[in-house]
C-alpha positions as CSV (number, residue, x, y, z in Angstrom):
1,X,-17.1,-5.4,-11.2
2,X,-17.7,-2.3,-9.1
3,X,-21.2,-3.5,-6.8
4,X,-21.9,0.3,-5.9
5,X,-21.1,3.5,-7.5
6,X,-19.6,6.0,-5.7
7,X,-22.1,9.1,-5.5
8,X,-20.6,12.8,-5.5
9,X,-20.4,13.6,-1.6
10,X,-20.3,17.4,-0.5
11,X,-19.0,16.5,3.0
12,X,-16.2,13.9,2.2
13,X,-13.3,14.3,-0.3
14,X,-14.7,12.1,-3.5
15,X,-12.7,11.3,-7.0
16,X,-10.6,8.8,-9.0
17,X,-7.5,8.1,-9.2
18,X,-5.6,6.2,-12.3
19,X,-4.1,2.9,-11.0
20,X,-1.6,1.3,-12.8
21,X,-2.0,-1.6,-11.5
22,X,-5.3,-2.2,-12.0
23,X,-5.0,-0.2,-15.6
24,X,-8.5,1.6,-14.7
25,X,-9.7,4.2,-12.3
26,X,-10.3,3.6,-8.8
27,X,-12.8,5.6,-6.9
28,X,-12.7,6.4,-3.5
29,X,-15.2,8.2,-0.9
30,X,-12.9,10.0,1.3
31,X,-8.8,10.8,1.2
32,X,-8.4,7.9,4.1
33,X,-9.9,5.5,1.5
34,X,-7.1,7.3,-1.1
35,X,-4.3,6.7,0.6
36,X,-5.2,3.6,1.7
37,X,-5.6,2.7,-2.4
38,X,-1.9,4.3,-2.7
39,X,-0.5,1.6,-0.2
40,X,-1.9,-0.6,-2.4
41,X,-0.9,0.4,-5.3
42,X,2.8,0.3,-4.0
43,X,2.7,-3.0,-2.7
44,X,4.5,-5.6,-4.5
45,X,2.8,-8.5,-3.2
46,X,-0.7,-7.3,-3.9
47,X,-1.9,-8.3,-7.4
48,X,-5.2,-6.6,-7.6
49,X,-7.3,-4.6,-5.8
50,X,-11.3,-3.4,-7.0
51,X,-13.3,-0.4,-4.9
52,X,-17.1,-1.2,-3.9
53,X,-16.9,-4.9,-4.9
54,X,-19.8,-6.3,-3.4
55,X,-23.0,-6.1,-1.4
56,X,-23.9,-8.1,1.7
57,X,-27.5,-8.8,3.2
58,X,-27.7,-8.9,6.4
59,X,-30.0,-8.3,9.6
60,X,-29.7,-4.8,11.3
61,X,-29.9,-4.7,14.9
62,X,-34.1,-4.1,14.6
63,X,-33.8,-7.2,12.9
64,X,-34.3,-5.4,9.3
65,X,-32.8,-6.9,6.0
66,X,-30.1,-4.1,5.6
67,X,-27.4,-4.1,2.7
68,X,-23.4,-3.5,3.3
69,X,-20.6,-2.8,0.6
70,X,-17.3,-3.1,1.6
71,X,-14.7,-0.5,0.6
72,X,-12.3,-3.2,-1.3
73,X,-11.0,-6.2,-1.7
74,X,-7.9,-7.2,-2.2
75,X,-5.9,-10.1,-4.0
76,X,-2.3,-10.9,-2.8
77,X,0.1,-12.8,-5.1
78,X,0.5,-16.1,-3.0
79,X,4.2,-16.2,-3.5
80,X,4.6,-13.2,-2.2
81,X,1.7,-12.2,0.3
82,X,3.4,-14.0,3.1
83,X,0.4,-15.9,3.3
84,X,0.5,-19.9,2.7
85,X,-2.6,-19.3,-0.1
86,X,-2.6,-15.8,-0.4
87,X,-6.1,-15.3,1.2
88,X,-8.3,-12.2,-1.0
89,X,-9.2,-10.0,1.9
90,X,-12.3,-7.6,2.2
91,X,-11.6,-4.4,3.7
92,X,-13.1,-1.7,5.3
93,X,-11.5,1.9,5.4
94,X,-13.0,4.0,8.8
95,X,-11.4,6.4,10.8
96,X,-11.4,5.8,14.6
97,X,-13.4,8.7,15.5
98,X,-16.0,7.1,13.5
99,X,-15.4,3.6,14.8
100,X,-15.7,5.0,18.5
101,X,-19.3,6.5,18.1
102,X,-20.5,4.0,15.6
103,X,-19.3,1.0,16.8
104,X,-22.5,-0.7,18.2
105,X,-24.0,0.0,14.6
106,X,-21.7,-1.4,12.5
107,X,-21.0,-4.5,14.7
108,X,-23.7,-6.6,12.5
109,X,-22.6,-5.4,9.3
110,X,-19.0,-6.5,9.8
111,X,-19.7,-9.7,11.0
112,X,-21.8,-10.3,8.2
113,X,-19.1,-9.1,5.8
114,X,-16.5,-11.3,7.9
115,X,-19.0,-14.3,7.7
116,X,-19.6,-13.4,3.8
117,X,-15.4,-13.6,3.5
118,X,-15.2,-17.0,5.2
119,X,-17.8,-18.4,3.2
120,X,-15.6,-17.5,-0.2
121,X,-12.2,-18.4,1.4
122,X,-11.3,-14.6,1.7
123,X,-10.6,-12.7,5.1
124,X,-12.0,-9.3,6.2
125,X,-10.7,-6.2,7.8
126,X,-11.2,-3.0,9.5
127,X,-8.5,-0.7,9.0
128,X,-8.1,3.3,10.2
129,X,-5.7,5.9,9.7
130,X,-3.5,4.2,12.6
131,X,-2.6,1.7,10.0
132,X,-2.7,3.6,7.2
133,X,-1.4,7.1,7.4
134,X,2.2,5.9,8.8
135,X,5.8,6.6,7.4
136,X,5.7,4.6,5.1
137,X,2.7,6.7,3.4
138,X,4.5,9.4,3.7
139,X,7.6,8.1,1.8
140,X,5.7,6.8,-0.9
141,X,4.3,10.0,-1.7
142,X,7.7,10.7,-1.9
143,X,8.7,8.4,-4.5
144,X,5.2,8.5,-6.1
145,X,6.4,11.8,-8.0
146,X,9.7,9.6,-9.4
147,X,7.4,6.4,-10.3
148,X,7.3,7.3,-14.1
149,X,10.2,9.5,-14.8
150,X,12.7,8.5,-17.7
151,X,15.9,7.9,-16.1
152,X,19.3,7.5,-18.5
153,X,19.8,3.5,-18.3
154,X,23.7,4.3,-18.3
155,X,22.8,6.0,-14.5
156,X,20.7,3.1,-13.8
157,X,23.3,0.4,-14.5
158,X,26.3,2.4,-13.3
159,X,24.3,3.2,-9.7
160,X,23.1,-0.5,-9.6
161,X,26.4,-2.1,-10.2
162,X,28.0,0.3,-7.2
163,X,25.2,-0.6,-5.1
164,X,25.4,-4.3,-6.1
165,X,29.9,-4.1,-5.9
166,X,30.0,-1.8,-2.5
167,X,26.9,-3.5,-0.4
168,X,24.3,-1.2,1.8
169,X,25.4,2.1,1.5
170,X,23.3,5.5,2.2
171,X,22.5,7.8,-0.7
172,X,25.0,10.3,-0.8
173,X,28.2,7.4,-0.7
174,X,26.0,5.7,-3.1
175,X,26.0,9.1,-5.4
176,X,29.8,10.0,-4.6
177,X,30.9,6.3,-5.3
178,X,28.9,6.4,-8.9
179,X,29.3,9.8,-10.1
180,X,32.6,11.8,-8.5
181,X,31.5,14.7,-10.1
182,X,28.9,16.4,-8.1
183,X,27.9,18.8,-11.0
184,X,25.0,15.5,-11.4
185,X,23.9,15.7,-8.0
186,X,20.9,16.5,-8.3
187,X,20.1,14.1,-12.0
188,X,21.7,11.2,-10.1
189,X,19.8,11.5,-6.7
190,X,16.8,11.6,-8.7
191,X,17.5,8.4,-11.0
192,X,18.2,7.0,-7.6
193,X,14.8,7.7,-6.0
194,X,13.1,6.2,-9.2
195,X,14.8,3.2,-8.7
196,X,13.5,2.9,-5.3
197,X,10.2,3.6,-6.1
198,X,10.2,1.2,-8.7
199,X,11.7,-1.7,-6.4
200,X,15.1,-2.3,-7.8
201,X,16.8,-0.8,-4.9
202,X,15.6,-1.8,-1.7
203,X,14.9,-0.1,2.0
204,X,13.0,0.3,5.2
205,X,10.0,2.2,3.7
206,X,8.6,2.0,7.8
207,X,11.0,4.7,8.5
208,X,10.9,8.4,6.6
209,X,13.5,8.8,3.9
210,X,16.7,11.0,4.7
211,X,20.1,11.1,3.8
212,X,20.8,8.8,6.7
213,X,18.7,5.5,5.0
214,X,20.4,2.0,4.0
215,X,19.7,1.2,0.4
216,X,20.5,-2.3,-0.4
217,X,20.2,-3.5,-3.8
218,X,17.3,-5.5,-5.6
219,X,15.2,-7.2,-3.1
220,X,16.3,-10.8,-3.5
221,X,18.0,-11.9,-0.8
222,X,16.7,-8.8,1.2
223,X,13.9,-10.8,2.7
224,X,16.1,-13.6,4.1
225,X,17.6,-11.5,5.9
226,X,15.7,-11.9,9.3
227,X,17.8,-9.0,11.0
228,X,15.9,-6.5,8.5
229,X,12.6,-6.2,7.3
230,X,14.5,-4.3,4.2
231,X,12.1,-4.4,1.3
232,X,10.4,-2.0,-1.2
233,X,6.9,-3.8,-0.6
234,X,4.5,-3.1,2.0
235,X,3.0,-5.8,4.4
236,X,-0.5,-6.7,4.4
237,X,-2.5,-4.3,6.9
238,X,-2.9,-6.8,9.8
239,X,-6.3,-6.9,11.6
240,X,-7.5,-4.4,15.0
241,X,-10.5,-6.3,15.6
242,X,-14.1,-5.8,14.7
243,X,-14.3,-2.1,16.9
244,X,-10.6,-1.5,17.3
245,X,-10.9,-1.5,21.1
């Protein structure tokens, strides 16, 4: 359950955004806190993820009881997480600007929230638009657009089977070795970008999408691969440090 409502804000970007993965609205306070949901909501090995989830007492530095709410938190699917239990983790969205002049303030609120994390068996986290606003945003805006589209299942099974038959190849020998008639171009190149945003074909969402990327199929088999982090999931945001020094 949400622990704070988000108010309407006239300075920052405010609103909602339908999550299927949570099958409810998310809210978020600012577009940093929005894309940061979107990684989310791409990434395989996270299971669930709630906005505002709770609020944490704690001493300010005038030694007043002050209260903290996290932006979210975050549960991984343990098999997958890359973690050995799959550790929930609180985090906290800021951007660096705001981190730089702030820092000394917010120092005892996040080492309250870290303490409040340990205490549950959870982790917690500052993350900024370094981590965040990467490639790999920017591709799955990309693919955000094919997410839901009806593809054929013929071109589905006929570009998984090539993919499957003729190993890594890049989208356009992918397209040519499927459909010889080009007249589908641009039908087929868009079943194709469905079935990577959907995670049935796999590649390096850490660099932008072109013409030139390797798709590999599925994504078993993928991980094992130690040569290539090659896999339509994103990996958990991996901590800066309380001020991001």
């Amino acid at each position: 359950m949400v622990a704070r409502s988000i108010p309407k804000n006239y300075r920052n970007v405010t609103g909602r955004f339908a999550s299927a993965k949570n099958q409810n609205l998310i809210g978020f306070e600012s577009t940093l806190e929005k894309d940061f949901f979107l990684l989310l909501e791409f990434d395989r090995r996270v299971e669930s993820f709630e906005e505002q989830p709770v609020t944490i007492a704690y001493r300010g530095l005038e030694g007043r009881v002050c209260h903290y709410t996290p932006d979210a938190l975050v549960r991984y699917q343990a098999a997958l997480a890359g973690e050995p239990d799959g550790q929930p983790v609180l985090y906290e969205v800021k951007y660096r600007s705001d981190l730089r002049e702030h820092g000394v303030e917010y120092r005892p609120k996040f080492k309250a929230a870290r303490r409040y994390a340990l205490d549950r068996g959870w982790r917690f986290r500052v993350v900024t638009e370094r981590e965040i606003r990467t490639s790999r945003l920017s591709n799955i805006r990309f693919l955000l657009r094919y997410r839901r589209m009806r593809v054929d299942d013929q071109d589905r099974d006929a570009l998984l089977a090539t993919l499957r038959k003729q190993g890594p190849l890049k989208p356009p020998t992918l397209l040519a070795l499927t459909y010889p008639d080009a007249c589908r171009y641009a039908e087929t190149l868009a079943a194709l970008w469905h079935l990577v945003a959907i995670g049935q074909i796999g590649v390096d969402l850490d660099q932008l999408l072109t013409p030139h990327s390797v798709l590999r199929f599925g994504t078993a088999g993928v991980d094992q691969d130690r040569r290539h982090r090659i896999t339509p999931v994103l990996e958990p945001l991996r901590e800066k440090g309380d001020d991001h020094r």
